[in-house]
C-alpha positions as CSV (number, residue, x, y, z in Angstrom):
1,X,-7.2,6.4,-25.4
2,X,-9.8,8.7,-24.2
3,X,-9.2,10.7,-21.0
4,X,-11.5,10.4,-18.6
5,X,-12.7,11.0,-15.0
6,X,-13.7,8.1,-12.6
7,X,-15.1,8.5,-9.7
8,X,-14.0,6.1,-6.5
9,X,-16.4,3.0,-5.6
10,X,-18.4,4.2,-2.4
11,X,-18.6,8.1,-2.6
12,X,-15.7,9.2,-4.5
13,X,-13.0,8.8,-1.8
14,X,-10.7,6.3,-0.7
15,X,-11.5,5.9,3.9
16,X,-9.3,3.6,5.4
17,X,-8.9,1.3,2.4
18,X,-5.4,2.9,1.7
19,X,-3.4,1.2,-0.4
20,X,-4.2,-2.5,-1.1
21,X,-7.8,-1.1,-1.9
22,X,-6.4,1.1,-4.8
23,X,-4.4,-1.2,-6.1
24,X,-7.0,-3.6,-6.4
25,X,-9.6,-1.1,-7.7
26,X,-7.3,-0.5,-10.4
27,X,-6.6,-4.5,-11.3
28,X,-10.0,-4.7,-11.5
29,X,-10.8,-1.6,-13.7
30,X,-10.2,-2.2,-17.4
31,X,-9.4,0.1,-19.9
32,X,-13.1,0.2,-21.6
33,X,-12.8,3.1,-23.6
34,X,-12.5,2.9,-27.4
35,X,-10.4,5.6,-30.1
36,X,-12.2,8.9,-29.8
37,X,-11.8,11.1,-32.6
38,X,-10.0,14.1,-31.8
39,X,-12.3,17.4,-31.2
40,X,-12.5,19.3,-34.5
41,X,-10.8,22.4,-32.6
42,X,-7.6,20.7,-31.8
43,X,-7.4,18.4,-34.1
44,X,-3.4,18.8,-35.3
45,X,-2.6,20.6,-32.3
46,X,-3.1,18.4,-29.3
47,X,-2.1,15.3,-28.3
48,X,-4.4,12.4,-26.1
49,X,-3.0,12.0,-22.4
50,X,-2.1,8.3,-21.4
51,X,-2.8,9.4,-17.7
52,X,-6.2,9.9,-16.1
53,X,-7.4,11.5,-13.4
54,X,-9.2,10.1,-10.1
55,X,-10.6,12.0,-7.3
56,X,-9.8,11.4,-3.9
57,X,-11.6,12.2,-0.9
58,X,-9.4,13.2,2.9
59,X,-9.8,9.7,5.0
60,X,-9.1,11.8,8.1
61,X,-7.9,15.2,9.8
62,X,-4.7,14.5,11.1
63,X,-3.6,17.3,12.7
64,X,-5.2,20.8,13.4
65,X,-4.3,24.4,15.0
66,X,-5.6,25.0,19.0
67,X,-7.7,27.3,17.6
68,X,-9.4,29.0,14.9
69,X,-10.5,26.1,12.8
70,X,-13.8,25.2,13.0
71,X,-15.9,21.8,10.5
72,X,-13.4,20.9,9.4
73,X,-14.5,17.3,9.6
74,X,-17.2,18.3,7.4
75,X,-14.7,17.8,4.9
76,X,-14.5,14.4,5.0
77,X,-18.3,14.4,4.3
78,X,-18.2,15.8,0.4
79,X,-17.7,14.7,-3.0
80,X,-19.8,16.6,-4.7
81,X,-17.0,18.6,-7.4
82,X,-18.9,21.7,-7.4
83,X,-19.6,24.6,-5.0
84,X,-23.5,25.6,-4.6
85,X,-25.4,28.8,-3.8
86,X,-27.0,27.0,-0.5
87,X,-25.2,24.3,0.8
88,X,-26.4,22.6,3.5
89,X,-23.3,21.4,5.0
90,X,-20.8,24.3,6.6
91,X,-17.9,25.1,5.4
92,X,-14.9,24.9,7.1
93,X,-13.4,28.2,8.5
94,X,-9.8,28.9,9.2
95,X,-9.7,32.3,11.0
96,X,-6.1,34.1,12.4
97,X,-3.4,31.7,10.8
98,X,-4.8,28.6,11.6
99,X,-4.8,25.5,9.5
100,X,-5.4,21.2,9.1
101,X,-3.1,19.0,7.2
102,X,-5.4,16.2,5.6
103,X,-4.4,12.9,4.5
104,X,-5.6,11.0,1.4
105,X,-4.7,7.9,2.5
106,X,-2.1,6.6,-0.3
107,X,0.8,8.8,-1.9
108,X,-0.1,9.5,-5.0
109,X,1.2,12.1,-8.0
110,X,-1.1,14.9,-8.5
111,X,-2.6,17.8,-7.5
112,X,-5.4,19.4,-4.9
113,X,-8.6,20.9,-6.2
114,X,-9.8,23.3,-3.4
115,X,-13.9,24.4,-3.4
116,X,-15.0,27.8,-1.9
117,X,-18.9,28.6,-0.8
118,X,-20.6,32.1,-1.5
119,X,-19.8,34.6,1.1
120,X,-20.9,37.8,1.9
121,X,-18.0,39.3,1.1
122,X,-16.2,39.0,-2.5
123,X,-12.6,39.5,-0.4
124,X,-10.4,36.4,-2.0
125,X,-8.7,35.7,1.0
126,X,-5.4,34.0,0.6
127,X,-4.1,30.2,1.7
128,X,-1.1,28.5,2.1
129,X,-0.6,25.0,0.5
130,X,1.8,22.8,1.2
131,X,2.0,18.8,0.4
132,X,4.1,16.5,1.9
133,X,4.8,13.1,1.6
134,X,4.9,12.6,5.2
135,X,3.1,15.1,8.2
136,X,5.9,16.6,9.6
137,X,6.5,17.5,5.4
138,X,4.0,19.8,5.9
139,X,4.4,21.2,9.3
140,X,8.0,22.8,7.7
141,X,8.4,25.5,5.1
142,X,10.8,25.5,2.1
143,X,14.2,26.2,3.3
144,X,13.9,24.4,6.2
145,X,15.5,20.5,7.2
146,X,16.3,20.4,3.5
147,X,12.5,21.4,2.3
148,X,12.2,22.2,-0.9
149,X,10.5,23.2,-4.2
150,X,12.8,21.2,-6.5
151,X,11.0,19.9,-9.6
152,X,7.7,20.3,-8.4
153,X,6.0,23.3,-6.2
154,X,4.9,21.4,-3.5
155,X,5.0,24.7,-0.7
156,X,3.2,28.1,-2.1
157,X,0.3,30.7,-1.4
158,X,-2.9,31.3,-3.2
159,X,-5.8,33.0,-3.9
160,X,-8.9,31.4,-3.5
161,X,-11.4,32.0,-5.8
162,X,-15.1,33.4,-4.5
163,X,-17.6,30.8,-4.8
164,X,-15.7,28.4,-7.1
165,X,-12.8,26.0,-7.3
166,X,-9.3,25.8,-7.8
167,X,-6.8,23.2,-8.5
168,X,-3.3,23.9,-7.0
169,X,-0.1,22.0,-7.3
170,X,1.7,18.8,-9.5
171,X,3.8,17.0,-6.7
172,X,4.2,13.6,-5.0
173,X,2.2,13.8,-1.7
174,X,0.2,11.9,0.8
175,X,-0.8,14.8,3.3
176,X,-1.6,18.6,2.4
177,X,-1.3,21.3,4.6
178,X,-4.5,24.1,4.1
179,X,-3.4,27.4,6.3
180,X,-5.2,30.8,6.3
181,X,-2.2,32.9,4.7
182,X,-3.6,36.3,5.4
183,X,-5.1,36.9,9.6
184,X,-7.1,39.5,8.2
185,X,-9.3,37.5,5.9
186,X,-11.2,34.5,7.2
187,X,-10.8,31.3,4.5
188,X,-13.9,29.3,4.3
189,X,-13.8,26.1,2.2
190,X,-16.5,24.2,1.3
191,X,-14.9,20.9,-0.4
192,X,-11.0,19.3,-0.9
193,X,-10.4,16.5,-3.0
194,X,-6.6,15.2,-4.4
195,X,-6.7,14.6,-8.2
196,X,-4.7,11.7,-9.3
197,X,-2.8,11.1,-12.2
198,X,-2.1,7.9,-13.1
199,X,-2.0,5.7,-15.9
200,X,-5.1,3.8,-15.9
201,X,-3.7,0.5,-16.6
202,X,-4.5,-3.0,-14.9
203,X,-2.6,-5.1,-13.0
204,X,-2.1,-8.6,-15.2
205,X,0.7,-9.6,-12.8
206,X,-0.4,-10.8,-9.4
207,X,1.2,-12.6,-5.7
208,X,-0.3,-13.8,-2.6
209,X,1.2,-16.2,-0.1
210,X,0.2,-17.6,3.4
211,X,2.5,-14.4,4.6
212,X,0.3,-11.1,4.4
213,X,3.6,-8.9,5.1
214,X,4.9,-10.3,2.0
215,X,1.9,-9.7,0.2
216,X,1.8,-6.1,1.2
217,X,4.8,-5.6,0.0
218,X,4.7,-7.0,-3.5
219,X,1.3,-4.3,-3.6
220,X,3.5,-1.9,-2.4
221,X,6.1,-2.3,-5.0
222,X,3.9,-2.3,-7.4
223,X,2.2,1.2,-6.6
224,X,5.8,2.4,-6.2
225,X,6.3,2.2,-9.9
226,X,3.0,1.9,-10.6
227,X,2.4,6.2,-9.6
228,X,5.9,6.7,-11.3
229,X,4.8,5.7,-15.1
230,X,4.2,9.0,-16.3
231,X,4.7,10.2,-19.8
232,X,8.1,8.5,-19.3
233,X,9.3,6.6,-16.4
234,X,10.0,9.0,-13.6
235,X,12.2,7.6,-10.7
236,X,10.5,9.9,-7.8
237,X,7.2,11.6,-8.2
238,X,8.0,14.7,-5.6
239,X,11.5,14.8,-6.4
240,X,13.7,13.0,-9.3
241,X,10.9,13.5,-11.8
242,X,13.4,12.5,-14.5
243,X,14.0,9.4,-16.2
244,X,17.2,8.2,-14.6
245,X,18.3,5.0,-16.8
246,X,20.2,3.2,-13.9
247,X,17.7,3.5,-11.7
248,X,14.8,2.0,-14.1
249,X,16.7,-1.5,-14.3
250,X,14.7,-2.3,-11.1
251,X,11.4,0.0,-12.0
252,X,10.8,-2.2,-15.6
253,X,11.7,-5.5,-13.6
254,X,8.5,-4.5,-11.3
255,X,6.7,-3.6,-14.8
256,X,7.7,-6.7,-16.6
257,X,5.9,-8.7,-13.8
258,X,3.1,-6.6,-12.7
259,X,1.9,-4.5,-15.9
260,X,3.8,-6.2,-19.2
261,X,4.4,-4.3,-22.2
262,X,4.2,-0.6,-21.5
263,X,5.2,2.1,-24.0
264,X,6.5,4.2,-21.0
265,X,9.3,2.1,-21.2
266,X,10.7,2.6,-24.6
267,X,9.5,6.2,-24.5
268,X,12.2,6.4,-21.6
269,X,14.7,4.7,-23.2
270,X,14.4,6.4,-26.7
271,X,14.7,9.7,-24.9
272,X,17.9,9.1,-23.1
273,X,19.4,7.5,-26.2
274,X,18.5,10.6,-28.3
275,X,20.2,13.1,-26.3
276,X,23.3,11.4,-25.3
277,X,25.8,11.3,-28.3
278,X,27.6,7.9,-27.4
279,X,30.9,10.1,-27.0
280,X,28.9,10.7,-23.4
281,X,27.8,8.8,-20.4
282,X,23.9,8.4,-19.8
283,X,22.8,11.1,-16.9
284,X,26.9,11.7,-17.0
285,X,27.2,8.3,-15.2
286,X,29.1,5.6,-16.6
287,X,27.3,3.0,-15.5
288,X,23.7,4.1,-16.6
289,X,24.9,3.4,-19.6
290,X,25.6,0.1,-18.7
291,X,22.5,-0.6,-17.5
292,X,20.5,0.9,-20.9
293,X,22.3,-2.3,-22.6
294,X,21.1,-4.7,-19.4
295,X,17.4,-3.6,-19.8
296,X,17.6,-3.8,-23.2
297,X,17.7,-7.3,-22.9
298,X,15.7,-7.5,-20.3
299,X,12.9,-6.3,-22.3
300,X,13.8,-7.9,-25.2
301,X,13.5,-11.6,-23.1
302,X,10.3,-10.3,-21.6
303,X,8.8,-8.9,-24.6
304,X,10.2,-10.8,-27.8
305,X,9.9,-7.3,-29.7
306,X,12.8,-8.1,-32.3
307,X,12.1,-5.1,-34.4
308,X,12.3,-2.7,-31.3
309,X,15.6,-4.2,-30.7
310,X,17.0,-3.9,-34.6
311,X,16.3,0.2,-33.8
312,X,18.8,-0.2,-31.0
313,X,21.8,-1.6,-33.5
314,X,23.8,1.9,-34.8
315,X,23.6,3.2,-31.2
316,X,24.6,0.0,-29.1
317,X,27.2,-1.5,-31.4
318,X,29.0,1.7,-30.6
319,X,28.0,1.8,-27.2
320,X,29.5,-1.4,-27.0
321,X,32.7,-1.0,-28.9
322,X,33.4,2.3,-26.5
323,X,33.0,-0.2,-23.4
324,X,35.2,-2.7,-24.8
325,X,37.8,-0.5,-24.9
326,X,37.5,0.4,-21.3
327,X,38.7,-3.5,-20.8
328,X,42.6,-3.4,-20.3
329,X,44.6,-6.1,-21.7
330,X,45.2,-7.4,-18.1
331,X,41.5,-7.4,-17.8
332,X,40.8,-4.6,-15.3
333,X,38.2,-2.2,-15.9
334,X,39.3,1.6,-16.6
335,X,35.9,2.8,-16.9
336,X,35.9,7.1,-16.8
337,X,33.5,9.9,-15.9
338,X,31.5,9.3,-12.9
339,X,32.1,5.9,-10.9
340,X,29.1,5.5,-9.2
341,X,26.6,2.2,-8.4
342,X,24.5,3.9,-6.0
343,X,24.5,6.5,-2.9
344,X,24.8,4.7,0.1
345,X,27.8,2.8,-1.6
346,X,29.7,5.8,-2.3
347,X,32.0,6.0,0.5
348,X,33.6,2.7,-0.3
349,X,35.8,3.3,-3.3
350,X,37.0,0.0,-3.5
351,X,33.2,-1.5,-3.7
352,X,32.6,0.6,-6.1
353,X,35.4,-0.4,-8.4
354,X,34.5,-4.3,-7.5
355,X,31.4,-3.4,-8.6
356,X,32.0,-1.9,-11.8
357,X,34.2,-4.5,-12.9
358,X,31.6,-6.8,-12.5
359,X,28.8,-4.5,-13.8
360,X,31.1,-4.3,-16.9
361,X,31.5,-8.1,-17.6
362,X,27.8,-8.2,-16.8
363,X,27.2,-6.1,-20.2
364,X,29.4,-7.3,-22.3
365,X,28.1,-10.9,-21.7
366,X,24.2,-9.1,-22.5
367,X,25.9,-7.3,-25.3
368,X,27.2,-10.4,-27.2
369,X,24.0,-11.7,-26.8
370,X,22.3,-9.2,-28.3
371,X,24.8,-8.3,-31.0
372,X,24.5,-12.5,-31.6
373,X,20.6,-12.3,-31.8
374,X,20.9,-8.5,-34.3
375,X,23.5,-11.0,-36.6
376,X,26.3,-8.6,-35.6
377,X,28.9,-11.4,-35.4
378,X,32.1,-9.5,-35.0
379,X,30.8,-6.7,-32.6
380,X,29.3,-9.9,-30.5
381,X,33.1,-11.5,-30.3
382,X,34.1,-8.7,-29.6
383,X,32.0,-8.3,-27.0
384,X,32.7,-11.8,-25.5
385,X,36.4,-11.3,-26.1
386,X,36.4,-8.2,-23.8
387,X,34.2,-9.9,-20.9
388,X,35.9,-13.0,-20.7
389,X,39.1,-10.7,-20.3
390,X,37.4,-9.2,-17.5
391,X,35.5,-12.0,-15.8
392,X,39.2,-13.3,-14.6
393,X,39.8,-9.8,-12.6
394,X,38.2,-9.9,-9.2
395,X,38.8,-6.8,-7.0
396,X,38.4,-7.0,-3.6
397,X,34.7,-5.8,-2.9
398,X,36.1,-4.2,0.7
399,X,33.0,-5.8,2.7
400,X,30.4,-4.1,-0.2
401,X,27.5,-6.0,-0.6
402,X,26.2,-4.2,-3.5
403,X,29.5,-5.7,-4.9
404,X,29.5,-8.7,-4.1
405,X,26.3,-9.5,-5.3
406,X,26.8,-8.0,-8.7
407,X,30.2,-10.3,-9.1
408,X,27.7,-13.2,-8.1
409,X,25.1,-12.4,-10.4
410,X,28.3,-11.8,-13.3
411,X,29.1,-15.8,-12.5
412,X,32.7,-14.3,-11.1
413,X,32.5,-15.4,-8.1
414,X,31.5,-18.6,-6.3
415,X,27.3,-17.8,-5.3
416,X,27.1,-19.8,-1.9
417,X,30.3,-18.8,0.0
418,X,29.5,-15.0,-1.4
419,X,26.8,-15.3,0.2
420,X,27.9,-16.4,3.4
421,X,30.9,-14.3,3.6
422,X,29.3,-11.2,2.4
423,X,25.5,-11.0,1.9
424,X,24.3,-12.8,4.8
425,X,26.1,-11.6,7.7
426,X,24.4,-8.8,10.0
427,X,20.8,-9.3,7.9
428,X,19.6,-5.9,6.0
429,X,22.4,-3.8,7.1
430,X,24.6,-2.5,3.7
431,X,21.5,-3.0,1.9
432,X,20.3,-0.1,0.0
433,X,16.3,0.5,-1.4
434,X,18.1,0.3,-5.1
435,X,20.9,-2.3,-5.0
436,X,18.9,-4.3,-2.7
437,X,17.3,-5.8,-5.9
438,X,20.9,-7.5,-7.1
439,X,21.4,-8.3,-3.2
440,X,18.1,-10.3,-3.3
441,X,18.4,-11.8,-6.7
442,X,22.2,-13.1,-5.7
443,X,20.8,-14.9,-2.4
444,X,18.1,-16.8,-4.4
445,X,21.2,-17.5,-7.1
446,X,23.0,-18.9,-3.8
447,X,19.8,-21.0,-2.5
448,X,19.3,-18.3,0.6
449,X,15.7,-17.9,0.2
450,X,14.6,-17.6,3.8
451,X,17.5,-15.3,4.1
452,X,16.3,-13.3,1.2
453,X,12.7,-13.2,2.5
454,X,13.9,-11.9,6.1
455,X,16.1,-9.1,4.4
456,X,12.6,-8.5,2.9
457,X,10.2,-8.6,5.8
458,X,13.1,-6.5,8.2
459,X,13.9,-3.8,5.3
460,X,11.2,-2.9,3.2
461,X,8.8,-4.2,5.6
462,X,9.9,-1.8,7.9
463,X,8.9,1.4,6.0
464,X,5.4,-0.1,5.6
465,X,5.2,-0.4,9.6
466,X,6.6,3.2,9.8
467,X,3.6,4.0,7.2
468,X,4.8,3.9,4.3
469,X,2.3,3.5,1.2
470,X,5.3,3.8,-1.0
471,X,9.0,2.6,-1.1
472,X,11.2,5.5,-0.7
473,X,14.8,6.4,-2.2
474,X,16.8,5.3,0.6
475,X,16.1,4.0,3.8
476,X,18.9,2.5,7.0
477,X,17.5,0.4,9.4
478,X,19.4,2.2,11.8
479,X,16.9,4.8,11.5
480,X,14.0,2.9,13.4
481,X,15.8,3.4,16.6
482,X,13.5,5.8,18.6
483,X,11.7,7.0,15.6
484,X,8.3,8.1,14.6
485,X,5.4,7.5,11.8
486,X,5.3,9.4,8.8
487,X,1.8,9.5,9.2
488,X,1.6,11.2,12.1
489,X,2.4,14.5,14.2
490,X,6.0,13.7,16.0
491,X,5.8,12.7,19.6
492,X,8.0,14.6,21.9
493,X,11.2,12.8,22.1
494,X,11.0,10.8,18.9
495,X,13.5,11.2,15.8
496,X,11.6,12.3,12.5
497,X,12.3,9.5,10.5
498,X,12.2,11.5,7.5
499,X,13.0,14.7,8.7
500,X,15.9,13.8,10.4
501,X,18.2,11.2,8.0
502,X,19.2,11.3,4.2
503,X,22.6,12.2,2.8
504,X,23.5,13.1,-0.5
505,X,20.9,14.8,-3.2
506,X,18.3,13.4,-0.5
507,X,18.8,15.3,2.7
508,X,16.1,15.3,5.3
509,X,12.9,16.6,3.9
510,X,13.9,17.0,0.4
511,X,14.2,12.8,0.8
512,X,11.6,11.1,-1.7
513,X,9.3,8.7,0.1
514,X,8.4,7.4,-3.6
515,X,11.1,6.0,-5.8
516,X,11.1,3.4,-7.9
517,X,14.5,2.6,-7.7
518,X,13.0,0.5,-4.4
519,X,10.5,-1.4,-5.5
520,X,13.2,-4.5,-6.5
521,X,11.0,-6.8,-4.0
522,X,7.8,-7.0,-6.0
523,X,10.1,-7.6,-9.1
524,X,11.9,-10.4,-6.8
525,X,9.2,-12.2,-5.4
526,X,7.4,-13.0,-8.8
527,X,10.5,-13.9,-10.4
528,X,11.8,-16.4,-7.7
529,X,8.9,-16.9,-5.1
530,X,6.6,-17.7,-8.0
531,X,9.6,-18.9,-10.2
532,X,8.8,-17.2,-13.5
533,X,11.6,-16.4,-15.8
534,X,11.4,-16.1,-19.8
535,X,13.6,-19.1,-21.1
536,X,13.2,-18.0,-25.1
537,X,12.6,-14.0,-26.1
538,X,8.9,-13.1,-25.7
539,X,8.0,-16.3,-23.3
540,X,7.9,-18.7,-26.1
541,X,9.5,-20.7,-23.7
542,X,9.2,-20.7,-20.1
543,X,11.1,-21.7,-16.8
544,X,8.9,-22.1,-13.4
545,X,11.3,-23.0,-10.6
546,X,9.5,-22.0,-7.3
547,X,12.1,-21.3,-4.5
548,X,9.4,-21.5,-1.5
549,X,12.0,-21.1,1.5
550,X,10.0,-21.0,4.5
551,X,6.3,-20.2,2.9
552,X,3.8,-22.5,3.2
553,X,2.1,-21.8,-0.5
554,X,2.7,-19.3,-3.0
555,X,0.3,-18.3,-6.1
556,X,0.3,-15.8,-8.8
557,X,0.2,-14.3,-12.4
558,X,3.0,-12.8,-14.6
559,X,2.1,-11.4,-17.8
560,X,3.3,-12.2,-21.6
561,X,3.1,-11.3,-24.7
562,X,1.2,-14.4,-25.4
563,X,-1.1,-14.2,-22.4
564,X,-0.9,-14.1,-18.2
565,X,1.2,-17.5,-17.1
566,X,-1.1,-18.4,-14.0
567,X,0.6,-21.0,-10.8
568,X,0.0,-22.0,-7.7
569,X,2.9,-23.6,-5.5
570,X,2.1,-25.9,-2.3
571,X,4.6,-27.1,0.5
572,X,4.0,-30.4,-0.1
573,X,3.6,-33.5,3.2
574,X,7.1,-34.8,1.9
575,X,9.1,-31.4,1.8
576,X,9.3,-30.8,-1.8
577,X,6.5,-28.3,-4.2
578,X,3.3,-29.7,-6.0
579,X,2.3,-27.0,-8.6
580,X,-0.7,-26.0,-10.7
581,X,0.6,-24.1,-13.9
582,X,-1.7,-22.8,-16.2
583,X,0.1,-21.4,-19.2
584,X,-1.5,-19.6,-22.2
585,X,-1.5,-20.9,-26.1
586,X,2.1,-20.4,-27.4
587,X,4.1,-20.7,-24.3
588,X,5.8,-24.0,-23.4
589,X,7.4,-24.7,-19.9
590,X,11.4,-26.2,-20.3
591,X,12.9,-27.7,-17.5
């Protein structure tokens, strides 16, 4: 598909629309452009992007020096692209080492494309750039509260071009930092603009309810993941620009439901398969291999691609052999290399080995499936064999909720009283932004849907009200107490809620405010609120049980390869659901 560049509706710039604008600008904007041939001068040596770029206007100054800074609202004037021998609009000067910190208005991956005007003087003066997914981001240099460069040069000093234009930077950002580098050279500039890069793909999945938080949130999810399909599927778009396998069971739930079929997905896959002989564990985690069987099916129920799934045989059947063996004959797990679910479970050793026992039994039961469907009969016995070995072992889960919910969703344990044992006491606490998905998917198992949608509305809701755009890698609610915006300068007596928390790979700063790891909610929602699940691989067949809880109506789309399944649910005068379904040629609803 051609690459081009697309302007913004109004003048080029996203205002105050922020983030549900975007997202709707780009549902709305179809992919009209055809094959283009390849320029004679490339042609065998370059390859067509699948991203494009979009300019971005600043909404709004959000912070400036005491002094030395002078139009700098003209800024929010422009979008014009090009510097001009006479322009009748001033630049803005930075004089000493002053500077502003802009904000775009949604976090987005990309870069800044910086304008200069003609000066008198040919002297390139010098200037600091630093994006940050939050402001206090860029109020604090690498090296400092866990700041850092790390996969993307977010923080570094230029020269400015004379009467010309320059585009600086590849990171994850919402706010950029522009600071005169040099006190002896005055930096006038006459435009700034973000460029993103984003695949320009529309949004066939849809939700809306009589909640608006809710709704924000599925959009929210959506972007999350959305900003993260790159090439391949990233996880984080400042940092973790690497396609983690565990992590994208949640990310290609959200795209099932929102996008569809999306050749990011197998592209990620493929890669991690390729270089990691099966004598290794994917990203040296056991698990994550686990999980590369689990969205294999997923995909395969989602997008009925058979033939993709044949390609998968040599490398799973022994993949799955290898796992077998890690089932004793007692039926405990005694899974090597790296025993890990996610961060914040860590500590808990014995959660984590609950888990993986049920993580395990979980794949097996996927991989006899599978192995069933590829007409690999003894590898699928095998397979079922093992897991029904395994299913009868139930480790204490030592108060883990991640746990727990994975040994509901692996049919080991009773759903309901997990639930109200483990899941539901003390609300969002123990939940984390990645294994909050299995959390949420075991309530609705259990029939907690109100309970479900709270954990929703308190956890991931919460980072929106702190303003968030984007779901980020890990979040406690803990942190809210006494804690500021990300959006804005830190008040006096406030905890930086980004600066100031993290643990692991993501302390303080060097936390990703964007990872798709978090977006299970939007993945949630549409699955259960709407209640669309593929029955039969490819959504020949269909199952549309709506769990409303407490919402008044719910209403949506979900995307197949046969069409977009369109519904509206109702709360009904009696207490029970009247629906409209609208399903496309070749898909049939089952009870």
């Amino acid at each position: 598909m051609i690459v081009v560049i697309y302007r913004f509706l109004g003048h080029g710039r996203i205002m105050n629309t922020r983030l549900l604008m975007l997202t709707t600008f780009l549902a709305c904007f179809t992919l009209y452009a055809q094959e283009q041939n390849m320029p004679p001068a490339l042609a065998g040596n370059a390859k067509i992007s699948p991203m494009q770029q979009f300019y971005i206007g600043a909404s709004r100054v959000v912070w400036k020096s005491e002094k030395g800074v002078t139009n700098e609202g003209n800024l929010l004037k422009k979008d014009r692209g090009q510097s001009l021998l006479q322009d009748p609009i001033a630049p803005c000067v930075l004089t000493g080492t002053s500077g502003i910190i802009l904000d775009f208005g949604v976090e987005i991956q990309g870069s800044v494309e910086i304008f200069t005007p003609m000066t008198k003087e040919k002297n390139n003066p010098t200037l600091r750039i630093r994006m940050g997914e939050s402001v206090m981001e860029c109020l604090t240099p690498v090296g400092s509260k866990g700041a850092t460069n790390d996969h993307a040069i977010r923080d570094q000093v230029i020269t400015l071009p004379w009467l010309g234009n320059i585009t600086v930077g590849r990171s994850g950002f919402r706010f950029c930092l522009l600071e005169a580098a040099d006190p002896t050279k005055p930096v006038q500039i006459s435009e700034v603009r973000a460029i993103a890069s984003v695949r320009n793909i529309p949004y066939l999945g849809s939700f809306r309810c009589n909640d608006e938080k809710l709704n924000k949130i599925w959009a929210t999810g959506a972007w999350t993941v959305h900003v993260n399909m790159q090439d391949y599927l990233w996880d984080g778009i400042k940092r973790d620009r690497l396609v983690w396998i565990g992590d994208m069971h949640p990310e290609v739930s959200t795209i099932s439901v929102v996008f569809g079929n999306n050749e990011c997905v197998p592209r990620s896959l493929d890669l991690t398969r390729d270089v990691t002989p099966v004598s290794e564990w994917m990203n040296g985690i056991s698990s994550y291999s686990m999980w590369w069987i689990l969205i294999h099916e997923q995909w395969y129920m989602n997008q009925g691609d058979l033939d993709y799934l044949k390609k998968q045989r040599p490398y799973m059947q022994a993949l799955l052999t290898k796992l077998c063996g890690l089932v004793g004959a007692d039926g405990k797990e005694k899974i090597d290399g790296m025993r890990f679910l996610d961060w914040p479970s860590s500590p808990n050793k014995q959660g984590v080995t609950a888990g993986l026992q049920a993580l395990l039994t979980m794949t097996l039961d996927s991989g006899a499936r599978m192995m069933d469907t590829l007409g690999d009969q003894e590898t699928a016995k095998l397979c079922q064999a093992s897991a029904d070995r395994a299913r009868v072992q139930i480790p204490d889960m030592n108060g883990s909720k991640s746990a727990a919910a994975l040994l509901s969703l692996a049919g080991m344990v009773d759903a309901k009283k997990i639930a109200q044992d483990v899941l539901l006491p003390n609300g969002s606490k123990g939940v984390s932004t990645f294994y909050g998905f299995y959390v949420l998917q075991a309530m609705a198992k259990a029939g907690e849907t109100d309970a479900a949608l709270e954990v929703i509305r308190n956890y991931w809701g919460a980072m929106i009200d702190r303003g968030a755009t984007t779901f980020w890698e890990d979040f406690d609610a803990e942190w809210l107490e006494n804690s500021g915006r990300i959006d804005e300068v830190l008040p006096a007596g406030k905890k930086d809620i980004h600066g100031d928390f993290g643990a692991y790979c993501y302390e303080n700063f060097r936390h990703s405010l964007c990872h798709g790891w978090a977006s299970g909610p939007t993945a949630w929602m549409s699955q259960n609120l709407l209640g669309i699940t593929p029955a039969e691989p490819g959504f020949s067949k269909v199952y549309i049980r709506p769990q409303l809880g407490n919402l008044k109506w719910v209403e949506g789309s979900y995307p197949t390869p046969h069409g977009v399944i369109k519904v509206r649910h109702e709360r009904n005068r009696e207490g029970g659901i009247t629906s409209s379904i609208d399903l496309p040629p070749g898909v049939k609803q089952v009870p």
